[in-house]
N, CA, C and O atoms as a Tripos MOL2 file, in Angstrom:
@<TRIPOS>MOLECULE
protein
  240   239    60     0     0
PROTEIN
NO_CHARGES

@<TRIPOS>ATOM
      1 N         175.3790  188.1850   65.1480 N.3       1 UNK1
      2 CA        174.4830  189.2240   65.5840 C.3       1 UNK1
      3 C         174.2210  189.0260   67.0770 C.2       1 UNK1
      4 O         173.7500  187.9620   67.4800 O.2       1 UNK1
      5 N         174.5290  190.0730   67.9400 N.am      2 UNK2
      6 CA        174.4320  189.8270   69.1270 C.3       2 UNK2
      7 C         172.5790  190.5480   69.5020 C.2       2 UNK2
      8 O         172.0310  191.5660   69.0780 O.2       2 UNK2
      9 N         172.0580  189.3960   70.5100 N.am      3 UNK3
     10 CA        170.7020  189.7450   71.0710 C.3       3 UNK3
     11 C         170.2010  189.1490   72.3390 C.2       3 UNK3
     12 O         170.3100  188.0510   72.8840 O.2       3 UNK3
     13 N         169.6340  190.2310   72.5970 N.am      4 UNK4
     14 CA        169.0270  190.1420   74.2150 C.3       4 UNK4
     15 C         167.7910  189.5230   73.9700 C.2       4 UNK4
     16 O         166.9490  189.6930   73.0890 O.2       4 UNK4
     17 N         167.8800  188.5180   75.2550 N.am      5 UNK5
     18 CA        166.9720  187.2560   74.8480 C.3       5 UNK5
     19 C         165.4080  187.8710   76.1510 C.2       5 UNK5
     20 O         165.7160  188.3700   77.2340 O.2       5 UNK5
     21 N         163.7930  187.6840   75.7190 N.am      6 UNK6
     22 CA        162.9600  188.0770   76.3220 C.3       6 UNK6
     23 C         162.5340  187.0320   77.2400 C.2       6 UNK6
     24 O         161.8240  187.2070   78.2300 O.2       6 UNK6
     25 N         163.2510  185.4160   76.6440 N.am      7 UNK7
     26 CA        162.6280  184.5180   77.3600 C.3       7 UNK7
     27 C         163.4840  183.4160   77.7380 C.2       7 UNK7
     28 O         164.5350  183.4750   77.0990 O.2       7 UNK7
     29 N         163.4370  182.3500   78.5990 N.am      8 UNK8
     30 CA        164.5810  181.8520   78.4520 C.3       8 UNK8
     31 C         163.8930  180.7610   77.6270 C.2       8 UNK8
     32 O         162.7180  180.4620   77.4140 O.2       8 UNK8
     33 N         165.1730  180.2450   77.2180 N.am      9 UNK9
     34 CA        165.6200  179.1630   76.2010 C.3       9 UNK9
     35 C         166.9320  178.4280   77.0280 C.2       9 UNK9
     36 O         167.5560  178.8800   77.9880 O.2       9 UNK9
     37 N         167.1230  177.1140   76.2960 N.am     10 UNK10
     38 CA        168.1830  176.0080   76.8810 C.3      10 UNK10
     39 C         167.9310  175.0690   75.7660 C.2      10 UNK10
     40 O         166.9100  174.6870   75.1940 O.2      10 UNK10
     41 N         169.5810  174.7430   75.6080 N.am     11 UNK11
     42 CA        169.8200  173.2320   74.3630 C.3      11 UNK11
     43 C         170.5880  172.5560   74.9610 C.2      11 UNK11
     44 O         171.0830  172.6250   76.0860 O.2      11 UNK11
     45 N         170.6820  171.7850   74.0260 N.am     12 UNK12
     46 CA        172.2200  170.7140   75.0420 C.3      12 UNK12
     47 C         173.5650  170.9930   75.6530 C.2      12 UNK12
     48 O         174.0340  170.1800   76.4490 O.2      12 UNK12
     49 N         174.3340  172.2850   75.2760 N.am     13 UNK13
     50 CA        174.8830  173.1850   75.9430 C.3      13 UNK13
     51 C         174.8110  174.5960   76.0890 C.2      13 UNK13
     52 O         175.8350  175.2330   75.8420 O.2      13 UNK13
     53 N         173.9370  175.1110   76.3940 N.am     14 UNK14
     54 CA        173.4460  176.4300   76.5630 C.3      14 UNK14
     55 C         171.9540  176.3980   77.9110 C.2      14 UNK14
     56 O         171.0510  175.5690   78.0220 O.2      14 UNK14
     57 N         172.1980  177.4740   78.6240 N.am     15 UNK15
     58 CA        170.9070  178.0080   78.8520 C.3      15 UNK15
     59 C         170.6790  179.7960   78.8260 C.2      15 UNK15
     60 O         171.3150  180.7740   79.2190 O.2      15 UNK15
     61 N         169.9260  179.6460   78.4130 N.am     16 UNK16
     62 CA        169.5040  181.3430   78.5100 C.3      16 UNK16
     63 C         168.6960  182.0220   79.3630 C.2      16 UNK16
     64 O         167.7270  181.3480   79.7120 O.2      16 UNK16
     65 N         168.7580  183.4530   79.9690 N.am     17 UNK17
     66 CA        167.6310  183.3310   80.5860 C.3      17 UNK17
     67 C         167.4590  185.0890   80.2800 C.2      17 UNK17
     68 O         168.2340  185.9260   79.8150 O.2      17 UNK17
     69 N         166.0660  185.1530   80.7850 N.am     18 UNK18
     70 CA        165.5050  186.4580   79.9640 C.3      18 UNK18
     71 C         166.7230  187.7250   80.5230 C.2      18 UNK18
     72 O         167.2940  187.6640   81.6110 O.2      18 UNK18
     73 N         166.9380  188.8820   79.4420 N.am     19 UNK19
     74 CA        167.8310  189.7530   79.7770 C.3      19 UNK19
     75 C         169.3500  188.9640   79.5720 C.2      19 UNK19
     76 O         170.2720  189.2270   80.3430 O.2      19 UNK19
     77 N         169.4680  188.2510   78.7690 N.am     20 UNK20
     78 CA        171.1350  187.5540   78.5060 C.3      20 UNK20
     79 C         171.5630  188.0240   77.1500 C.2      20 UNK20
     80 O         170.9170  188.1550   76.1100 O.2      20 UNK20
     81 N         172.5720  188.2000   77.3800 N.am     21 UNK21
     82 CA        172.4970  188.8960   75.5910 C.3      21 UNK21
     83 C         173.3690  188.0650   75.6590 C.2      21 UNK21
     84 O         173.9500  187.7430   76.6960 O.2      21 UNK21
     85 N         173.6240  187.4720   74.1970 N.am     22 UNK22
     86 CA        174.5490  186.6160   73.4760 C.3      22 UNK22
     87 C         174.5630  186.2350   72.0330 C.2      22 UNK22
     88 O         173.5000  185.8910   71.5160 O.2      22 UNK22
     89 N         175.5800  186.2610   71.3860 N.am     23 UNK23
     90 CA        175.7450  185.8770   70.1360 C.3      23 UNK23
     91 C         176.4040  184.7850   69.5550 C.2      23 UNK23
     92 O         177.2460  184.6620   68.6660 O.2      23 UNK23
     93 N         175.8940  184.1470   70.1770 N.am     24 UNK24
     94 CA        176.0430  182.0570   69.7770 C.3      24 UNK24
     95 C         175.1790  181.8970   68.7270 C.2      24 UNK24
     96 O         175.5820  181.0210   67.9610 O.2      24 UNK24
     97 N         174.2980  182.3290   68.4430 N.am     25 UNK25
     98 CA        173.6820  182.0430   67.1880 C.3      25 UNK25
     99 C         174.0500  182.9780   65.8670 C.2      25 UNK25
    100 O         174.3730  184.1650   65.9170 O.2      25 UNK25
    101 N         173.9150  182.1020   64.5810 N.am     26 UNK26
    102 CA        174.1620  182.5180   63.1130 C.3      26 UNK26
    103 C         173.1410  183.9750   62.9370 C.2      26 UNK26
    104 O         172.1570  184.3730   63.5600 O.2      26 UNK26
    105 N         173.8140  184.4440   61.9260 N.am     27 UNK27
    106 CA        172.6810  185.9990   62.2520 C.3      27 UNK27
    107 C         171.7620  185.3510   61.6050 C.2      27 UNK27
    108 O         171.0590  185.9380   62.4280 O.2      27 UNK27
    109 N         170.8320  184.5470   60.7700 N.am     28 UNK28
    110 CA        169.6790  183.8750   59.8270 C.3      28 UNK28
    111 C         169.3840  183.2610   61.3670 C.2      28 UNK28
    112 O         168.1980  183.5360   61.5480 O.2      28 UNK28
    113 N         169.8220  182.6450   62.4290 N.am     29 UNK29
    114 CA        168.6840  182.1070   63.3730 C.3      29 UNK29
    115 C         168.3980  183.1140   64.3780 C.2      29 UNK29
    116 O         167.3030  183.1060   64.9410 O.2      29 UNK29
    117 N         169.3190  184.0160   64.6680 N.am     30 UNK30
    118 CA        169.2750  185.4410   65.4930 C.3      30 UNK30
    119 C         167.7430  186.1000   65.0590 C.2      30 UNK30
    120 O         166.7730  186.4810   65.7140 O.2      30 UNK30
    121 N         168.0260  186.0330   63.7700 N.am     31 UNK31
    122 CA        167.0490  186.9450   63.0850 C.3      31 UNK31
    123 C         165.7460  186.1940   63.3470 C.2      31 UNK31
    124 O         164.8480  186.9630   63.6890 O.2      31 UNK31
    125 N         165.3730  184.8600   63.2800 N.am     32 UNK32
    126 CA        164.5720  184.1900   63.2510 C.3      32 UNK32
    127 C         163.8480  184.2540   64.6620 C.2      32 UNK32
    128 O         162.6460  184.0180   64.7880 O.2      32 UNK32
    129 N         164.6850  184.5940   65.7060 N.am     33 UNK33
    130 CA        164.3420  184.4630   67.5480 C.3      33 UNK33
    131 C         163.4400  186.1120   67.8120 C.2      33 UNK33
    132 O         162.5420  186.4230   68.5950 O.2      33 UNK33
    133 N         164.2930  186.9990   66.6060 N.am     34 UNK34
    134 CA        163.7630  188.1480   67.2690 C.3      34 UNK34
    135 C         162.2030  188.4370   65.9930 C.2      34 UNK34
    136 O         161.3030  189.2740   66.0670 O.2      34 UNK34
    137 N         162.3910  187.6250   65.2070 N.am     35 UNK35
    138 CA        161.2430  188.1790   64.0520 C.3      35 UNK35
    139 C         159.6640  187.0600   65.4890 C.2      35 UNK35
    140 O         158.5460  187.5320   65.6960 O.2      35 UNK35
    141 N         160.0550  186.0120   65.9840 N.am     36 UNK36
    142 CA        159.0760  185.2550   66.5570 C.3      36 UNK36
    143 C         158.8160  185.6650   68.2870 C.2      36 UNK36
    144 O         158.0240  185.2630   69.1390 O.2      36 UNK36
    145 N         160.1700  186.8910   68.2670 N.am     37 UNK37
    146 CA        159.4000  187.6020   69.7400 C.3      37 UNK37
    147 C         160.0880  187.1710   71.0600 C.2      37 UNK37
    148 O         159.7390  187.5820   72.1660 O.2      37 UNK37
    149 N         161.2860  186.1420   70.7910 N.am     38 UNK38
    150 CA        161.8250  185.9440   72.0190 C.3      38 UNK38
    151 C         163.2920  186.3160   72.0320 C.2      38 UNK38
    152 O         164.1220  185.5050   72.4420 O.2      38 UNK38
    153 N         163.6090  187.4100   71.6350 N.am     39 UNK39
    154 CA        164.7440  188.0230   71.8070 C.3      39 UNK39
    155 C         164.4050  189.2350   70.7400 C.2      39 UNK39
    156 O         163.6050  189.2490   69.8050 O.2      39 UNK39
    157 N         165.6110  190.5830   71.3880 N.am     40 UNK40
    158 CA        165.3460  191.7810   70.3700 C.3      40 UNK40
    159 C         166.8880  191.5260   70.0820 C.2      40 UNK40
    160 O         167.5570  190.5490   70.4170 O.2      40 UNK40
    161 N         167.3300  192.8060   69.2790 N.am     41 UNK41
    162 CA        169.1070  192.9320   68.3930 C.3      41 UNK41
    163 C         169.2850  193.6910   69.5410 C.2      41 UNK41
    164 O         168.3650  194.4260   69.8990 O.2      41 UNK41
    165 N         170.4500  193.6290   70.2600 N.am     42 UNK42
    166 CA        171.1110  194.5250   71.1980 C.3      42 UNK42
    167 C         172.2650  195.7420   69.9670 C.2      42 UNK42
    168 O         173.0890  195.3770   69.1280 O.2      42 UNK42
    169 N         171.9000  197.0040   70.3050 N.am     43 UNK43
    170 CA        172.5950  198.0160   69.7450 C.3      43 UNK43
    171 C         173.6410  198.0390   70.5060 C.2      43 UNK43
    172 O         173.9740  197.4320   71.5240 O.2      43 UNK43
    173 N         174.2010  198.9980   69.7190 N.am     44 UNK44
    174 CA        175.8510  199.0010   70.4780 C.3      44 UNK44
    175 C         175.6220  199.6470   71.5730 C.2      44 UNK44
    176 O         174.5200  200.0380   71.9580 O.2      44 UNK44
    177 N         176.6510  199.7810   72.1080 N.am     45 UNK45
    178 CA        176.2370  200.4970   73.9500 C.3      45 UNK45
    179 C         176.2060  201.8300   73.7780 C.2      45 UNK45
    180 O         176.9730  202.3730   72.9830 O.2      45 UNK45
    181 N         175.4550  202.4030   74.3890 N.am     46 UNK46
    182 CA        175.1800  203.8540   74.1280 C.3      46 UNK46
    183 C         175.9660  204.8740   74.8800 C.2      46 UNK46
    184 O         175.8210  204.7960   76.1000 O.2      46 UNK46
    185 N         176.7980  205.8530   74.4290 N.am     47 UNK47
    186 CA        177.5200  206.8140   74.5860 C.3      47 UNK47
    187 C         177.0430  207.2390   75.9920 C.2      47 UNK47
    188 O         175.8760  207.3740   76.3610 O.2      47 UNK47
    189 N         178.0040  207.3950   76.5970 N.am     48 UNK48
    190 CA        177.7070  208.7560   78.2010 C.3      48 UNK48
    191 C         178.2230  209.5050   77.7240 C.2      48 UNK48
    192 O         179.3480  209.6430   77.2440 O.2      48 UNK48
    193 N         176.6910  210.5260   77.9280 N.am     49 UNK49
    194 CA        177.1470  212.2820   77.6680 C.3      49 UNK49
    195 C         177.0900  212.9480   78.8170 C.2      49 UNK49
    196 O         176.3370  212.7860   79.7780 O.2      49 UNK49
    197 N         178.2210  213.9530   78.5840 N.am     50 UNK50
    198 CA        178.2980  214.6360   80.0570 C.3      50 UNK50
    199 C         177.7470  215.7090   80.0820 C.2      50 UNK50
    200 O         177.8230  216.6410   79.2810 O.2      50 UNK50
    201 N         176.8130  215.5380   81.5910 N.am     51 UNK51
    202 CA        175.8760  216.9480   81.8360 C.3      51 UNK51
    203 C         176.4450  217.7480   82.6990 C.2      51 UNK51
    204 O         177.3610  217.4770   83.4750 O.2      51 UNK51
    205 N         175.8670  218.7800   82.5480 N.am     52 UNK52
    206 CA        176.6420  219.9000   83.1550 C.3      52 UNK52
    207 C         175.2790  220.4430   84.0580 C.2      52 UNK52
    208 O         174.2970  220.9110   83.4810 O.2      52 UNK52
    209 N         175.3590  220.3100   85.6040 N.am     53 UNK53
    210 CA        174.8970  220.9530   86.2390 C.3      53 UNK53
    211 C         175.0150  221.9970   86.6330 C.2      53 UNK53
    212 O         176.1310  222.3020   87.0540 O.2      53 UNK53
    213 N         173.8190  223.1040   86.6780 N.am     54 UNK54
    214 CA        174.2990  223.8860   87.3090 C.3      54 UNK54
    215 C         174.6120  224.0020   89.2000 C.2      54 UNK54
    216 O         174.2850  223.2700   90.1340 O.2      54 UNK54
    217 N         175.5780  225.6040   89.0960 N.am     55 UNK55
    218 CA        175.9270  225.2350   90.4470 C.3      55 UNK55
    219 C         175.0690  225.3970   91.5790 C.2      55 UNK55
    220 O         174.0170  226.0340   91.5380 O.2      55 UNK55
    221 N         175.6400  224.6670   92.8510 N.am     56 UNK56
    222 CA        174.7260  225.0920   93.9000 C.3      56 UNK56
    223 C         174.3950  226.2550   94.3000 C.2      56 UNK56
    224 O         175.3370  227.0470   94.2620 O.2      56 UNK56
    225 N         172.9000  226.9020   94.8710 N.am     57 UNK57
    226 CA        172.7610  228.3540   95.4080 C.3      57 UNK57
    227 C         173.5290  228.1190   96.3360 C.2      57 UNK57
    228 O         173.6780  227.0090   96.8460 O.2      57 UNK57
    229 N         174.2870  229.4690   96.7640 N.am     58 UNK58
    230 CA        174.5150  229.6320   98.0720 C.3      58 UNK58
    231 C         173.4950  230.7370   98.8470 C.2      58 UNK58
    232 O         173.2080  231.6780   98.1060 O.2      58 UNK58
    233 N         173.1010  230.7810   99.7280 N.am     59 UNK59
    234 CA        172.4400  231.2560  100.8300 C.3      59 UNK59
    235 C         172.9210  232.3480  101.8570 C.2      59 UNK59
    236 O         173.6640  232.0490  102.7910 O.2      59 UNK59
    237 N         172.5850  233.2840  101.6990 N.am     60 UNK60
    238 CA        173.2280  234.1260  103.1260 C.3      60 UNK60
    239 C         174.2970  234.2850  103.3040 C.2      60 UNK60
    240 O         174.6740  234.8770  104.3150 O.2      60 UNK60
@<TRIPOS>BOND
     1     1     2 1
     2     2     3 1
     3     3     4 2
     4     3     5 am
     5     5     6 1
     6     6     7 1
     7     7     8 2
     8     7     9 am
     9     9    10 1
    10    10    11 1
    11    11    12 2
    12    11    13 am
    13    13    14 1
    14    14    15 1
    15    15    16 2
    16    15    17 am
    17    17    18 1
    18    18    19 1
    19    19    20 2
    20    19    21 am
    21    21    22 1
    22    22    23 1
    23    23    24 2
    24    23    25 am
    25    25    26 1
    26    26    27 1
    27    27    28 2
    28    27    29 am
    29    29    30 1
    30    30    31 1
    31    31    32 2
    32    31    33 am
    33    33    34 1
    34    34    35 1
    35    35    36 2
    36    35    37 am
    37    37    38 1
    38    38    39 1
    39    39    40 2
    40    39    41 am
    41    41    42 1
    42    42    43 1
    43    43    44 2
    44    43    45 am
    45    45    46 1
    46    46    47 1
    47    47    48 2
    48    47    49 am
    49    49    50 1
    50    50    51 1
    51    51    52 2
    52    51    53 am
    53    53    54 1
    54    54    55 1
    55    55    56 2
    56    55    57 am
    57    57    58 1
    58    58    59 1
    59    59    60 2
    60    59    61 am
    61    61    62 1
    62    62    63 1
    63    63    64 2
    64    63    65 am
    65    65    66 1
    66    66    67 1
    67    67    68 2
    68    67    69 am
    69    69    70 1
    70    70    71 1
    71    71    72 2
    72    71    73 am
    73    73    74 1
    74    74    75 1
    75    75    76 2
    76    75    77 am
    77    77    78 1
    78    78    79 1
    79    79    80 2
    80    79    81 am
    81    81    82 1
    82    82    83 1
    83    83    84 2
    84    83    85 am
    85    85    86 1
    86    86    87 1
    87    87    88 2
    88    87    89 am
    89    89    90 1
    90    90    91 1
    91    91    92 2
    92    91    93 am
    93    93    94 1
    94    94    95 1
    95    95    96 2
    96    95    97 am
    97    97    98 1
    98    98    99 1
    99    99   100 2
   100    99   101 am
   101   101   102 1
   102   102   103 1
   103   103   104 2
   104   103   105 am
   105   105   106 1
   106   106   107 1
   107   107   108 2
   108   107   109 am
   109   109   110 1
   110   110   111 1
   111   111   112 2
   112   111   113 am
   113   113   114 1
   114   114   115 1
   115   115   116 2
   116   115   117 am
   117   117   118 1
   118   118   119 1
   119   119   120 2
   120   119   121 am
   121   121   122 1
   122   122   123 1
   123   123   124 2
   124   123   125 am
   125   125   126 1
   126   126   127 1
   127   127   128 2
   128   127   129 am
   129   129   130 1
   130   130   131 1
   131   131   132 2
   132   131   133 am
   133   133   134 1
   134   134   135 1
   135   135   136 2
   136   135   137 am
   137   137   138 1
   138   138   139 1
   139   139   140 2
   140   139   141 am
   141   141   142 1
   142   142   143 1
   143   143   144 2
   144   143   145 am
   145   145   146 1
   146   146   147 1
   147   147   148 2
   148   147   149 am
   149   149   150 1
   150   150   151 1
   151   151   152 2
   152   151   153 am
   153   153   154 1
   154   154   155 1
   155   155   156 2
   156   155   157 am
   157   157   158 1
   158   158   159 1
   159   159   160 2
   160   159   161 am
   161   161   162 1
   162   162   163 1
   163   163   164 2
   164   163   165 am
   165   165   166 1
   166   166   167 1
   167   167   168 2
   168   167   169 am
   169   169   170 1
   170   170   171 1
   171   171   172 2
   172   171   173 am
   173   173   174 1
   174   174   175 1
   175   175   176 2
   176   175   177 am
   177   177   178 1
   178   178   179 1
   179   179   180 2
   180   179   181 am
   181   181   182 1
   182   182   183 1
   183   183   184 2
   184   183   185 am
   185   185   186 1
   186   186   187 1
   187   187   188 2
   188   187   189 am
   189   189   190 1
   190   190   191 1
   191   191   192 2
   192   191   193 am
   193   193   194 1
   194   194   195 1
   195   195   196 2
   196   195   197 am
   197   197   198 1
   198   198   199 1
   199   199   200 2
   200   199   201 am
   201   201   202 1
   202   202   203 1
   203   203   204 2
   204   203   205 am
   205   205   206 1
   206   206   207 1
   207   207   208 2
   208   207   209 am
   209   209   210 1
   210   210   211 1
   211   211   212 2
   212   211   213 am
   213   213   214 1
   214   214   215 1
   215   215   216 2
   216   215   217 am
   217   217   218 1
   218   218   219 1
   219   219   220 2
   220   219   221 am
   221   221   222 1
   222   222   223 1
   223   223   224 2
   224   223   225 am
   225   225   226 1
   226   226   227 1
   227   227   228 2
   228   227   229 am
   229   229   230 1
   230   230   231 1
   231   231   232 2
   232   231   233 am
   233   233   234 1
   234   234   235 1
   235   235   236 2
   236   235   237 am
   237   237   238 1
   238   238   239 1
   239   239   240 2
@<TRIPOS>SUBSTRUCTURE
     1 UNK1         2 RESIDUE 1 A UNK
     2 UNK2         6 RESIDUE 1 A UNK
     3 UNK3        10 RESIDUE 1 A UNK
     4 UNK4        14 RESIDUE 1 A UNK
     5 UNK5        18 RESIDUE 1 A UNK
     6 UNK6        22 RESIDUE 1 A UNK
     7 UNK7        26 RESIDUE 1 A UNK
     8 UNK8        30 RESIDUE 1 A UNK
     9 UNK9        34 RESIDUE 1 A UNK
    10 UNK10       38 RESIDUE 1 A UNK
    11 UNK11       42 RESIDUE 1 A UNK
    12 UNK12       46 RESIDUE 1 A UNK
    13 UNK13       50 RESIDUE 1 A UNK
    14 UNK14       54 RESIDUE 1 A UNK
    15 UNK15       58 RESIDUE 1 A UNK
    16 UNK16       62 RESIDUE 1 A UNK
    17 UNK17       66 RESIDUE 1 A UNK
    18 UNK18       70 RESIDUE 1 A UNK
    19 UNK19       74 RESIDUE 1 A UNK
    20 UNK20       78 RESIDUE 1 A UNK
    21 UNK21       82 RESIDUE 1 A UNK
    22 UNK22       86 RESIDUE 1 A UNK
    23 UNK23       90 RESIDUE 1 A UNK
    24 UNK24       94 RESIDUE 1 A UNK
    25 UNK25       98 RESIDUE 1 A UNK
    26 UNK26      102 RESIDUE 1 A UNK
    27 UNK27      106 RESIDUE 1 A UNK
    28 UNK28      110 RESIDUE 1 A UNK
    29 UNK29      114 RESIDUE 1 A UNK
    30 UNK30      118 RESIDUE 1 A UNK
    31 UNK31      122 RESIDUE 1 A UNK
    32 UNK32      126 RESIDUE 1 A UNK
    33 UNK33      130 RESIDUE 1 A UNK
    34 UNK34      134 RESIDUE 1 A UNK
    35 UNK35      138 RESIDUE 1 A UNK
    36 UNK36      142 RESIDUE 1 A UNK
    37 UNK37      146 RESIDUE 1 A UNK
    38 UNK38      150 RESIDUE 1 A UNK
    39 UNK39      154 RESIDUE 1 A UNK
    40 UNK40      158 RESIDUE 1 A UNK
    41 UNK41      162 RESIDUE 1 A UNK
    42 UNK42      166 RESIDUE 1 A UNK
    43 UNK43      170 RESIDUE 1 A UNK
    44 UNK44      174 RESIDUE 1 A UNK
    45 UNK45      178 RESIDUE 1 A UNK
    46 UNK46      182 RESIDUE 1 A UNK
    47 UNK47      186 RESIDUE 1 A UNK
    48 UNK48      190 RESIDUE 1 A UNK
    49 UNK49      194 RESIDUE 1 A UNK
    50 UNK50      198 RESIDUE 1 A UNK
    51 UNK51      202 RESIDUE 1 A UNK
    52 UNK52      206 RESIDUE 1 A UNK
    53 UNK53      210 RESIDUE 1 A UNK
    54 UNK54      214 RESIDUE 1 A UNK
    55 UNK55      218 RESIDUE 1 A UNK
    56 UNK56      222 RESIDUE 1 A UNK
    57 UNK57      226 RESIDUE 1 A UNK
    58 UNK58      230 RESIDUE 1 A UNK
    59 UNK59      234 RESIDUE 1 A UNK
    60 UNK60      238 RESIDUE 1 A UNK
Protein backbone atom coordinates (compact mmCIF):
# COMPACT_ATOMS: atom_id res chain seq x y z
CA UNK A 1 0.00 0.00 0.00
CA UNK A 2 1.57 3.05 -1.07
CA UNK A 3 1.32 6.38 1.47
CA UNK A 4 2.19 9.84 1.88
CA UNK A 5 3.85 10.29 5.04
CA UNK A 6 2.56 13.73 7.38
CA UNK A 7 5.61 13.41 9.49
CA UNK A 8 8.91 12.34 9.29
CA UNK A 9 9.97 9.06 10.53
CA UNK A 10 13.63 7.19 10.23
CA UNK A 11 14.82 3.38 11.11
CA UNK A 12 17.95 1.82 10.56
CA UNK A 13 17.70 2.13 6.84
CA UNK A 14 15.16 4.51 5.93
CA UNK A 15 14.35 8.14 6.50
CA UNK A 16 11.21 9.78 5.72
CA UNK A 17 10.24 13.07 5.58
CA UNK A 18 6.80 14.77 5.55
CA UNK A 19 5.20 14.68 1.84
CA UNK A 20 7.33 11.25 0.82
CA UNK A 21 5.21 8.77 -0.41
CA UNK A 22 6.44 5.25 -0.22
CA UNK A 23 5.52 1.75 -0.01
CA UNK A 24 8.19 -0.07 2.07
CA UNK A 25 5.81 -0.97 4.48
CA UNK A 26 3.32 -4.25 4.70
CA UNK A 27 -0.27 -2.93 4.01
CA UNK A 28 -1.27 -4.15 8.12
CA UNK A 29 1.66 -1.51 9.17
CA UNK A 30 0.69 1.10 6.31
CA UNK A 31 -2.63 0.84 7.68
CA UNK A 32 -1.50 1.18 11.20
CA UNK A 33 0.68 4.79 10.29
CA UNK A 34 -2.37 6.20 8.65
CA UNK A 35 -5.20 4.90 11.30
CA UNK A 36 -2.48 6.88 14.16
CA UNK A 37 -2.23 10.10 11.85
CA UNK A 38 1.21 10.10 10.44
CA UNK A 39 0.70 9.26 6.98
CA UNK A 40 -2.61 9.20 4.62
CA UNK A 41 -3.14 6.22 1.43
CA UNK A 42 -1.91 8.03 -1.67
CA UNK A 43 -4.70 7.43 -4.56
CA UNK A 44 -3.75 6.77 -7.84
CA UNK A 45 -2.69 9.88 -9.76
CA UNK A 46 -5.43 11.77 -10.94
CA UNK A 47 -6.41 12.06 -14.60
CA UNK A 48 -5.67 15.54 -16.66
CA UNK A 49 -8.75 16.68 -18.16
CA UNK A 50 -8.64 18.87 -20.95
CA UNK A 51 -10.22 22.31 -20.79
CA UNK A 52 -11.31 24.06 -23.40
CA UNK A 53 -10.97 27.74 -23.32
CA UNK A 54 -12.71 29.95 -24.79
CA UNK A 55 -11.27 32.13 -27.53
CA UNK A 56 -9.65 35.39 -27.25
CA UNK A 57 -11.90 38.74 -27.94
CA UNK A 58 -10.62 40.46 -30.64
CA UNK A 59 -11.01 44.25 -30.56
CA UNK A 60 -11.47 46.73 -33.34
Amino acid sequence: MKIRMLTSMAGADFALAPNDETDRFPAKEAKRLIEAGYAVPVDKKPVDKAVRRPPAEKRG
